[in-house]
N, C-alpha and C positions, 0 to 999 in steps of 0.2 A: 546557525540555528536561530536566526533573529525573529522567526514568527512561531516558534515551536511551542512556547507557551501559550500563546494564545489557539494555538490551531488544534494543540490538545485539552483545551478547554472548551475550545466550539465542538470538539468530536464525542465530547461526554455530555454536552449539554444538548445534544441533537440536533443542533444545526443541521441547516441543508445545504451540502460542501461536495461542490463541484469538481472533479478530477477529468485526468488524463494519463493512458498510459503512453509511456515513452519508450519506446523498444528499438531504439534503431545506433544508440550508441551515441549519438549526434549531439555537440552541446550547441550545435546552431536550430536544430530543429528542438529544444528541449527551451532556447532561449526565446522563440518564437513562440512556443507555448505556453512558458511566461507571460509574457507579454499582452497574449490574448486574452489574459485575465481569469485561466482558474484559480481554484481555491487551495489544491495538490495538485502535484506530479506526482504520478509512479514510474521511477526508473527502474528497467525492468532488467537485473541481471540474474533472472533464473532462463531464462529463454532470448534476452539478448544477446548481442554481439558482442557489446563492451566487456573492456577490463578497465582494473582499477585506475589506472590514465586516464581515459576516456571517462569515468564517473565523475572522478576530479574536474575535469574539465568543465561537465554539464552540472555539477556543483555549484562551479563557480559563477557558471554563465548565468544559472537561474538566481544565485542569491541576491542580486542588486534589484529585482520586483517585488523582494519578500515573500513571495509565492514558497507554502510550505515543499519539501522534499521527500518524499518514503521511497527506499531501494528496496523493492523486490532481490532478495537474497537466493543463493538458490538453494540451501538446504540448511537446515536447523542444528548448525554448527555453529558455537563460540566465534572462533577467529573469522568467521565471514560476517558477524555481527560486529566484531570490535573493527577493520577496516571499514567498512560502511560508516559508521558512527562517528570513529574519529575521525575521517574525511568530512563531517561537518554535515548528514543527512538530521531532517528530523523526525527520523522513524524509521522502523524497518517492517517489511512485509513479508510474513513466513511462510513458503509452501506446505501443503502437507499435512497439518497439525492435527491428529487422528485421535488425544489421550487428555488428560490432566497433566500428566507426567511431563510431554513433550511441550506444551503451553508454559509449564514453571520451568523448564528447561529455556523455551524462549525469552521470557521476561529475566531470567537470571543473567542471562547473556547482554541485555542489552541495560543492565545496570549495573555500577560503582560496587563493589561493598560499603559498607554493610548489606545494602537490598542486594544486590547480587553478585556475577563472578568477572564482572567488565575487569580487563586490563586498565592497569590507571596508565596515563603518560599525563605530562603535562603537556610536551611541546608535539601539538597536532591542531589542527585545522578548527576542528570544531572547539577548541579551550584557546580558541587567538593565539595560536602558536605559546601560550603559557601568560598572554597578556591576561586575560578572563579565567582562567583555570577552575582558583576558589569558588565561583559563582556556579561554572560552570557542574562540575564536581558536588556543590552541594543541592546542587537541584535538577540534575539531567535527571533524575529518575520520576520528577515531578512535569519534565517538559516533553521527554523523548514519546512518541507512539508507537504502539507496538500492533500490530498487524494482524492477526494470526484467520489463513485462509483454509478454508473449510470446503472439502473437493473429495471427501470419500463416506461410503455408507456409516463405517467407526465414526467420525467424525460427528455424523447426524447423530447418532446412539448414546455420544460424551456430552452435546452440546452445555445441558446445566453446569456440569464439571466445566469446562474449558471457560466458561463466559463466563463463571466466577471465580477465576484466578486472577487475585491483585495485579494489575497491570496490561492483562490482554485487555485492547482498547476497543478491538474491533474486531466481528467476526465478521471474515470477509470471503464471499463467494467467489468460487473462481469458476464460471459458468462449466466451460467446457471440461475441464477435470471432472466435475461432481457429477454433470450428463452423464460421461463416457465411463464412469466407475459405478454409478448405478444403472448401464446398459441400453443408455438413450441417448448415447452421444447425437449433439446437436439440436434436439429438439427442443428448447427454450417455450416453448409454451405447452409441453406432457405433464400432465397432472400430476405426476412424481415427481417433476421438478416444482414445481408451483409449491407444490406442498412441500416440499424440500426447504425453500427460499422462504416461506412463512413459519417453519419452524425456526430459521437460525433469526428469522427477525425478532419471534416470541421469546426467544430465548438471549438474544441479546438484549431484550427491555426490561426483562424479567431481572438480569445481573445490574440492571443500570449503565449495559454498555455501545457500542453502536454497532448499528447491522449496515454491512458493505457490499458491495458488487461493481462488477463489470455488466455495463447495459449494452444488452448484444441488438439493442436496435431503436431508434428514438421514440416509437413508442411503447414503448416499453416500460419508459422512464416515467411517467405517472401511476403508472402501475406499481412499479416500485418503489415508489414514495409512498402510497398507499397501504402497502405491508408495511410498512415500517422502517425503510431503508433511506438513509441519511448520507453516507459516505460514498455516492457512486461515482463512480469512472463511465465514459464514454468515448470510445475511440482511441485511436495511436496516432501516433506521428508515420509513423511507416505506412496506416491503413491511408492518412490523409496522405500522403506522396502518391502511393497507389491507385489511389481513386483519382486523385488529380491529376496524375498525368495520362489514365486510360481517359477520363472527358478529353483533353487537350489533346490526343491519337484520336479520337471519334472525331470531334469536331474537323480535323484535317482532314481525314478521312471524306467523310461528307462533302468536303468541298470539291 
């Protein structure tokens, strides 16, 4: 968790924080990503492949950039918070989050008591195997991010409720969910989504928190900095494998 303080300090203070999702399990294409210099990853195990092996791994491979970590969880349960966590992410990212209820359920999960219901260990990955513990223990509720994605009509209707509960950091779009649940799967430029994405921005600035998304296309991304989006992702690692090796078939092809 070597950048987590600071990365949740640049996420409340609006910085403009570059990501990537990382969907393909891969702690070689996740170290690659590193590497190229965002500001997050999102590993993604609500729709990847990986298991907890495999996170460990691209854990490990991304921590020597300092490049921040958030695992995409896949459901807003305790024990899929406290694995992520103690494996050493700095943040988690929650599908779903429809209520106030489910929002203080998440942040309870990803803190200690007193602030919440985290299992304590000492000896785990993210507390240095028990070397950092104290340190860690008395401030993870001050360093960890917490996530929480916004992909259904309920969710548009709670927004003031959810972007003001102590510790949701970030309300974050999950395009295609929020499309397909208000009956416009895929169309990223329908006026119901636009208005969609300009509420959860208004309503994260309103809480002092940050507004997140997946930019489903590059330009797009001034657009969304525009409304008020701070926190965006662009691209996968599986989309960049894909793409690159249909060029590399065309080009042969051609010849």
């Amino acid at each position: 968790m070597s950048q987590s303080r600071s990365f949740r300090s640049r996420v409340l203070a609006g910085e403009w924080l570059c990501g990537s999702f990382i969907n393909l399990g891969s702690s070689l294409t996740a170290e690659i990503a590193a590497r190229a210099g965002f500001d997050w990853l999102m590993l993604d195990y609500e729709h990847g492949p990986g298991s907890e092996e495999t996170l460990l791994h691209q854990l490990q491979a991304v921590s020597a950039s300092g490049v921040a970590t958030i695992v995409r969880i896949a459901d807003n349960e305790a024990p899929r918070f406290k694995r992520a966590l103690d494996l050493g992410s700095d943040g988690v990212m929650v599908p779903y989050i429809g209520s106030e209820g489910e929002a203080r359920a998440a942040v309870a999960a990803v803190r200690y008591p007193p602030y919440g219901i985290r299992g304590v260990s000492k000896f785990n990955r993210a507390a240095g195997f028990g070397q950092a513990f104290d340190d860690y223990y008395q401030h993870a509720h001050e360093r960890l991010v917490t996530m929480a994605q916004i992909e259904t009509p309920e969710s548009l209707e709670r927004l003031d409720s959810i972007a003001g509960v102590d510790g949701v950091d970030v309300l974050f779009v999950g395009p295609l969910d929020l499309t397909t649940n208000l009956g416009i799967q895929g169309q990223f430029d329908h006026p119901t989504f636009v208005a969609a994405r300009r509420e959860v921005a208004g309503a994260a600035k309103r809480a002092g928190k940050a507004a997140g998304i997946l930019a489903t296309a590059a330009a797009q991304i001034p657009v969304l900095r525009s409304e008020g989006y701070t926190v965006i992702a662009f691209g996968s690692d599986g989309g960049a494998v894909t793409a690159g090796l249909a060029q590399s078939l065309a080009a042969l092809r051609a010849g």
